[in-house]
C-alpha positions in Angstrom: -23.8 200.5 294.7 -24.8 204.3 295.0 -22.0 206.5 296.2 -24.5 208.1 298.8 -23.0 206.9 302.7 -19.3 205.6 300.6 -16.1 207.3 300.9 -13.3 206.2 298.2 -10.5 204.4 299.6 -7.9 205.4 296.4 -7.6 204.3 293.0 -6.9 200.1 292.5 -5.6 198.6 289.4 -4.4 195.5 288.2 -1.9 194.8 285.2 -2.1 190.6 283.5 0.5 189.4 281.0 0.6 186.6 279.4 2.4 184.9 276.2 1.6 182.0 274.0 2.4 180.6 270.4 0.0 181.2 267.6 -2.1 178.7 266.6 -2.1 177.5 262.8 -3.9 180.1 261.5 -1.5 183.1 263.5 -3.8 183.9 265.9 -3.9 184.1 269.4 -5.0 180.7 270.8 -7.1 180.0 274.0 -4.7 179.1 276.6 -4.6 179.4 280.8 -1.6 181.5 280.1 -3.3 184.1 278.4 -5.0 186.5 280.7 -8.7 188.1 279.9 -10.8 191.1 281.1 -12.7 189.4 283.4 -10.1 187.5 285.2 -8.3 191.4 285.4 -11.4 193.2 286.7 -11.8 190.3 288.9 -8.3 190.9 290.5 -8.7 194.2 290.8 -12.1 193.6 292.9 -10.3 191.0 295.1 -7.2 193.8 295.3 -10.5 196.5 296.8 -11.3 194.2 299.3 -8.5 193.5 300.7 -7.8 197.1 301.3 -11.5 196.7 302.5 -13.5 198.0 299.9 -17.3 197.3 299.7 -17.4 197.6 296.0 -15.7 199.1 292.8 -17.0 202.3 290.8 -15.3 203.5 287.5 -14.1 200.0 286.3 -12.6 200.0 283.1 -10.0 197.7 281.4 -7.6 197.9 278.5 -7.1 194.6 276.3 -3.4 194.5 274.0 -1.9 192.0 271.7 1.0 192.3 270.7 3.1 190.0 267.8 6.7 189.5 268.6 8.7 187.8 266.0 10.2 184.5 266.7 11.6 183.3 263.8 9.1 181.2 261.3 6.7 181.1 264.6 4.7 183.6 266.2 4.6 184.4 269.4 1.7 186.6 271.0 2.2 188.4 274.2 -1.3 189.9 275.8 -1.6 192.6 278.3 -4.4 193.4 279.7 -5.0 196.0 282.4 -8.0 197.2 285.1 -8.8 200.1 287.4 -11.4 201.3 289.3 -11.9 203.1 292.8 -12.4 201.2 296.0 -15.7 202.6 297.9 -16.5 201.4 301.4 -19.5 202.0 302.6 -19.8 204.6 305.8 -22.3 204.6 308.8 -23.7 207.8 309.0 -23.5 207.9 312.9 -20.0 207.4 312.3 -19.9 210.3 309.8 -16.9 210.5 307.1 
């Protein structure tokens, strides 16, 4: 999408968590509770149009694991954050 005939609508962002027990080998396992990039950039386009958004420029994204200690177990907890701006585009009859 070309910013040429958008206006911005505000900044939109979207913050996942999730935490799961490591697998044998300590490491984080696949699981539906731990959240990924795409499923946090895909929130954050689903957040843009409901504010009614066309599309999203500047996406970026910010993957964390962190190890808490849980006795003999570990425990991973994942964070994972998105933003971008919400852009809608604008008639030009209409003007800005």
């Amino acid at each position: 999408m070309s910013n040429i005939g958008s206006t911005p609508l505000g900044p939109v962002q979207a913050y996942l968590s999730g935490v799961a027990r490591a697998d044998a080998k300590g490491e984080v396992p696949s699981s539906v509770n731990i959240p990924t990039v795409s499923e946090a950039t895909d929130a954050v386009r689903r957040i843009a149009e409901v504010r009614g958004a066309d599309d999203v420029v500047g996406m970026g994204s910010d993957y964390r694991r962190i190890a808490l200690a849980s006795g003999l177990n570990v425990t991973w907890k994942v964070e994972v954050m998105a933003w971008g701006t919400a852009m809608r585009t604008v008639d030009p009859e209409d003007g800005a």
